[in-house]
C-alpha positions as CSV (number, residue, x, y, z in Angstrom):
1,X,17.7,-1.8,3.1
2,X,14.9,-2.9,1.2
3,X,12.9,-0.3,-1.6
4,X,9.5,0.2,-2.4
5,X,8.2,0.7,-5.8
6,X,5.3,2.5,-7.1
7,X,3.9,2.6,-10.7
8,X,1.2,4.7,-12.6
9,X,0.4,3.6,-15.5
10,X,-2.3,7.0,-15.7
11,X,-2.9,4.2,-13.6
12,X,0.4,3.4,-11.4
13,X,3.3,1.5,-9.4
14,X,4.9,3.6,-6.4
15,X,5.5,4.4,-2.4
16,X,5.8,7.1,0.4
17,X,5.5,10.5,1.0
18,X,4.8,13.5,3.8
19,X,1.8,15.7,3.0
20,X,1.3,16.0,-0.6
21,X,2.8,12.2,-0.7
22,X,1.5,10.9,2.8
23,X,-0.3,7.5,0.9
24,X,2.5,6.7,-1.6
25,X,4.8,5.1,1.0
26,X,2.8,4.8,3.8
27,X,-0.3,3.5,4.7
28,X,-3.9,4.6,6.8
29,X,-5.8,2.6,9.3
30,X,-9.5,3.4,9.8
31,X,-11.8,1.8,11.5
32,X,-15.2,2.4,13.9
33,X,-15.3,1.0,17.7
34,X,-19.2,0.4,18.4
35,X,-20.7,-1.3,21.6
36,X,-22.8,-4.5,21.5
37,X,-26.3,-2.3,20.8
38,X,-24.1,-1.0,17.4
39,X,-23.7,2.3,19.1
40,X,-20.9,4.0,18.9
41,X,-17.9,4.1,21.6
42,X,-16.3,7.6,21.9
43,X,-13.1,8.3,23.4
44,X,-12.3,5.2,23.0
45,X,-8.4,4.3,22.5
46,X,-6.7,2.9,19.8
47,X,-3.3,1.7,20.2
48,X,-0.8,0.2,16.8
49,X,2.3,-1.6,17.3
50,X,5.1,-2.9,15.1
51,X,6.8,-5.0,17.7
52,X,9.5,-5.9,15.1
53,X,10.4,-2.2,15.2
54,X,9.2,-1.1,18.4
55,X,7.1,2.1,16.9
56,X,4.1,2.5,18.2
57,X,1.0,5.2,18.0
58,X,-2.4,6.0,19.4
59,X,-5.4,7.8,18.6
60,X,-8.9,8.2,19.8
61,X,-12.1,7.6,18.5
62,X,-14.5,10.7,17.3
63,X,-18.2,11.7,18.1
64,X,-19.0,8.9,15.3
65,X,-17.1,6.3,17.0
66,X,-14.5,6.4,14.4
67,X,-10.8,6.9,14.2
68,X,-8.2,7.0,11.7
69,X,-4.1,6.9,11.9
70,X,-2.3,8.5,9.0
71,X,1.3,7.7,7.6
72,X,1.8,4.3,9.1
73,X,5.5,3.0,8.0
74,X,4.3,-0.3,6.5
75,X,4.9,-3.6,8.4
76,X,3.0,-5.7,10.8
77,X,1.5,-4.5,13.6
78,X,-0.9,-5.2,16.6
79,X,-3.9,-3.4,17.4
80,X,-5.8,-3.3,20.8
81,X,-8.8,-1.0,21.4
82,X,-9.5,-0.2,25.1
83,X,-12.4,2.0,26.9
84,X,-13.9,2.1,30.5
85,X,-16.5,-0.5,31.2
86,X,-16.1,-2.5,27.9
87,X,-13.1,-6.0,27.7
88,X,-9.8,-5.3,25.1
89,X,-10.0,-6.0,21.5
90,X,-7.0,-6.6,20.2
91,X,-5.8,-7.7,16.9
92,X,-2.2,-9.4,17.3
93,X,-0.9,-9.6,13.3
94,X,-2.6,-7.2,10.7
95,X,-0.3,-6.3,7.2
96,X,-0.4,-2.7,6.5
97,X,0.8,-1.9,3.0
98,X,2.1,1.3,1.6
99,X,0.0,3.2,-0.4
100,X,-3.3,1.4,1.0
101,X,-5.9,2.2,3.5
102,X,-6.9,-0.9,5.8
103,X,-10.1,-0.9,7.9
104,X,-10.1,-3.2,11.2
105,X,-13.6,-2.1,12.7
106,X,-13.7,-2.9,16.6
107,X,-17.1,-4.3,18.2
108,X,-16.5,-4.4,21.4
109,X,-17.8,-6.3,24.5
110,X,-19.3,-5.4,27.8
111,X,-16.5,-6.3,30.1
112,X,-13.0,-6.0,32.5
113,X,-10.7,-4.1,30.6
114,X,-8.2,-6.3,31.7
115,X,-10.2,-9.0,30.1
116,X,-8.6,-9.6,26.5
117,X,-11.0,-10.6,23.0
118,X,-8.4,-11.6,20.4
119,X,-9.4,-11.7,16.8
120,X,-8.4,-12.5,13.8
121,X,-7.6,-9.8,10.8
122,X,-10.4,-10.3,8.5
123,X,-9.6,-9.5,4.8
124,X,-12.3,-7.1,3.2
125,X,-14.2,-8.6,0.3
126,X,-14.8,-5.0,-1.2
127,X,-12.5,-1.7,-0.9
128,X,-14.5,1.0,0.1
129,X,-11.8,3.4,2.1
130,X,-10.1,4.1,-1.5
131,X,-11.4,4.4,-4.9
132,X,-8.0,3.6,-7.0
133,X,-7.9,0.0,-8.8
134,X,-4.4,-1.5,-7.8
135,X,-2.6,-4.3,-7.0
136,X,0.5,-5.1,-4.3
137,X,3.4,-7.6,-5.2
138,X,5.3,-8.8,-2.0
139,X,9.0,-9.5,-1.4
140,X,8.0,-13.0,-1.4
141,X,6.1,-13.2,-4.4
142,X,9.3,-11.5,-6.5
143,X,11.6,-13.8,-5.0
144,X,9.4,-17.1,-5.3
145,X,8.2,-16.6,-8.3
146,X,9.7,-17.1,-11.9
147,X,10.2,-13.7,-13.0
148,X,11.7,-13.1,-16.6
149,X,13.4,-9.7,-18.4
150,X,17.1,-9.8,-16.5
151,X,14.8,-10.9,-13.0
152,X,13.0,-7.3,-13.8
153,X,10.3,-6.8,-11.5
154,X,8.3,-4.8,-14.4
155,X,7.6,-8.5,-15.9
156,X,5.0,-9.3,-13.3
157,X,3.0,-6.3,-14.0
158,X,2.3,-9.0,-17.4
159,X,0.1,-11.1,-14.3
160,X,-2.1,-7.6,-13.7
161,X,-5.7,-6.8,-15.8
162,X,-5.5,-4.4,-18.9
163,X,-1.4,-5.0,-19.1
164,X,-0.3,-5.3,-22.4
165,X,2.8,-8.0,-22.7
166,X,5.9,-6.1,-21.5
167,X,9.0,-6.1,-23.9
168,X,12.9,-4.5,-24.3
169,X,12.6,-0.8,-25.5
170,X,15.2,0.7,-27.3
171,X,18.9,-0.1,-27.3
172,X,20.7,-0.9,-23.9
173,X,22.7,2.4,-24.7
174,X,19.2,4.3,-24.0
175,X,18.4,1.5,-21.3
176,X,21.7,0.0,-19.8
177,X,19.6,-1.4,-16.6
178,X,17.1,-3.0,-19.2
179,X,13.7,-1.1,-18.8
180,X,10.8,-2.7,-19.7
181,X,7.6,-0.9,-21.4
182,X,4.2,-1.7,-21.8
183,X,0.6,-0.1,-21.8
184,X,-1.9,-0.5,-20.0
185,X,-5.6,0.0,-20.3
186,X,-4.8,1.3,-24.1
187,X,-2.7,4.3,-22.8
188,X,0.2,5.6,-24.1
189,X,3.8,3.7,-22.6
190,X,5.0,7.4,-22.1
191,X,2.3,8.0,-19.6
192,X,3.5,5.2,-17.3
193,X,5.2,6.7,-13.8
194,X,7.5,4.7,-11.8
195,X,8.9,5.8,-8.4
196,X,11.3,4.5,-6.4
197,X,10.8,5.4,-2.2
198,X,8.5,8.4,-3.5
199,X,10.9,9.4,-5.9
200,X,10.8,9.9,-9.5
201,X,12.1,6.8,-11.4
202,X,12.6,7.9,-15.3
203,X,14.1,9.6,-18.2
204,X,13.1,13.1,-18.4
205,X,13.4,12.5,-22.0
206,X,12.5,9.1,-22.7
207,X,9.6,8.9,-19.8
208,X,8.1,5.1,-20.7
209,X,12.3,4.0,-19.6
210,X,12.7,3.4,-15.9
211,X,16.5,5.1,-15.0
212,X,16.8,2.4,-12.4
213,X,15.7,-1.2,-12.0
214,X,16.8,-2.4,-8.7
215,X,17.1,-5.6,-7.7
216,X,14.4,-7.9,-6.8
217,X,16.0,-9.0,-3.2
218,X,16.1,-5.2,-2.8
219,X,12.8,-4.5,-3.2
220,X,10.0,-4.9,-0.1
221,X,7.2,-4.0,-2.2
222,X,5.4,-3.1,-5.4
223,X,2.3,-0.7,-5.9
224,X,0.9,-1.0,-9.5
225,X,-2.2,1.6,-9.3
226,X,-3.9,1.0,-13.0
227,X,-7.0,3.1,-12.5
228,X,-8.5,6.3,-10.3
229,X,-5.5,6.9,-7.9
230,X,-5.6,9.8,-5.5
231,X,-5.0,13.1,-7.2
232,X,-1.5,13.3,-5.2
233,X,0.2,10.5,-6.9
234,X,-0.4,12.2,-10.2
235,X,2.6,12.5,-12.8
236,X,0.9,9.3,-14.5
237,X,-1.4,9.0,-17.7
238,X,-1.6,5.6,-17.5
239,X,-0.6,3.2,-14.8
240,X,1.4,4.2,-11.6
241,X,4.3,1.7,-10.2
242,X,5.3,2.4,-6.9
């Protein structure tokens, strides 16, 4: 079973939660369904599925013709959007990452519902459903890529903007796993936050030392928020890894 890592650096790397945690390892989908004339489409229905998982979920659009669906597990899913009078959208393969919000907006044709528009997920230029300045690091990219420190996934936080070189902290009695540290946007290494599935990831007493560094082939992704994250995934003065 694969982990997911978050991090603040009063900025951050991290992942999950319920209420008070529902971004940090899950993710939103909002979107508007509108008719050819831009109008919008109410009551309309919008159905998710992961068919590598089989879950599956559906909501309906608003008075605005918008809709959102909270606490998504991450993974890859298919979207289709149906109403009365007006041909299927769908949208067979769209990422949804933890700790993100993605928008697939639905303009929708007058025809059969049976009739089926497929379209490619288009990858937005400019985030405007979230204010925080982060970054995601794949399974992929950990595994593909060179990665230094003991195969540490804190060394590619070195590839992110306003990242100070990361180095060894201490003596391996204080960090037997090998922890890096390392500041980011001039903040303090002590205000870094790193949390493993949602959960805490550090020394009470020595905060800028992770108390775990798992794996890379165990880890499914990494959040690095470095700047304005959400109020809930607090605990951070600097950057956030999740």
């Amino acid at each position: 079973m694969k982990v997911r890592i978050l991090t603040i650096v009063l900025t951050a790397l991290c992942l999950l939660s319920a209420v008070a945690f529902s971004q940090i390892l899950y993710s939103n989908l909002v979107g508007s369904v509108t008719d050819p004339q831009q109008a919008a489409v109410i009551g309309a229905t919008i159905t998710i599925k992961n068919n590598a998982t089989g879950y599956s979920v559906s909501t309906k659009t608003d008075d605005r013709g918008a809709y959102e669906i909270r606490n998504i597990p991450p993974g890859v899913y298919e979207i289709k959007v149906t109403s009365p009078g007006f041909a299927t959208f769908e949208v067979p393969d769209i990422a949804l990452q933890a700790n993100n919000i993605s928008r697939v907006d639905a303009p929708l044709k007058v025809g059969n519902i049976s009739e089926v528009v497929t379209v490619g997920a288009e990858v937005a230029q400019l985030q405007t459903d979230k204010s925080d300045i982060h970054a995601d690091i794949s399974s992929d990219q950990l595994t593909q890529i060179t990665v230094g420190g003991y195969r540490n996934f804190q060394s590619m936080m070195d590839l992110m903007p306003g990242v100070m070189p990361s180095a060894f902290q201490n003596a391996s009695t204080d960090s037997p796993a090998r922890a890096l540290t390392t500041n980011v946007n001039g903040t303090a290494r002590n205000s870094n936050n790193t949390r493993i599935d949602g959960a805490a990831n550090v020394f009470t007493w020595l905060p800028h030392h992770a108390y775990y560094v798992p794996p890379i082939e165990s880890i499914d992704t990494v959040n690095i928020s470095t700047n304005n994250f959400d109020a809930e995934q607090g605990m951070a003065g600097g950057p956030r890894f999740q």
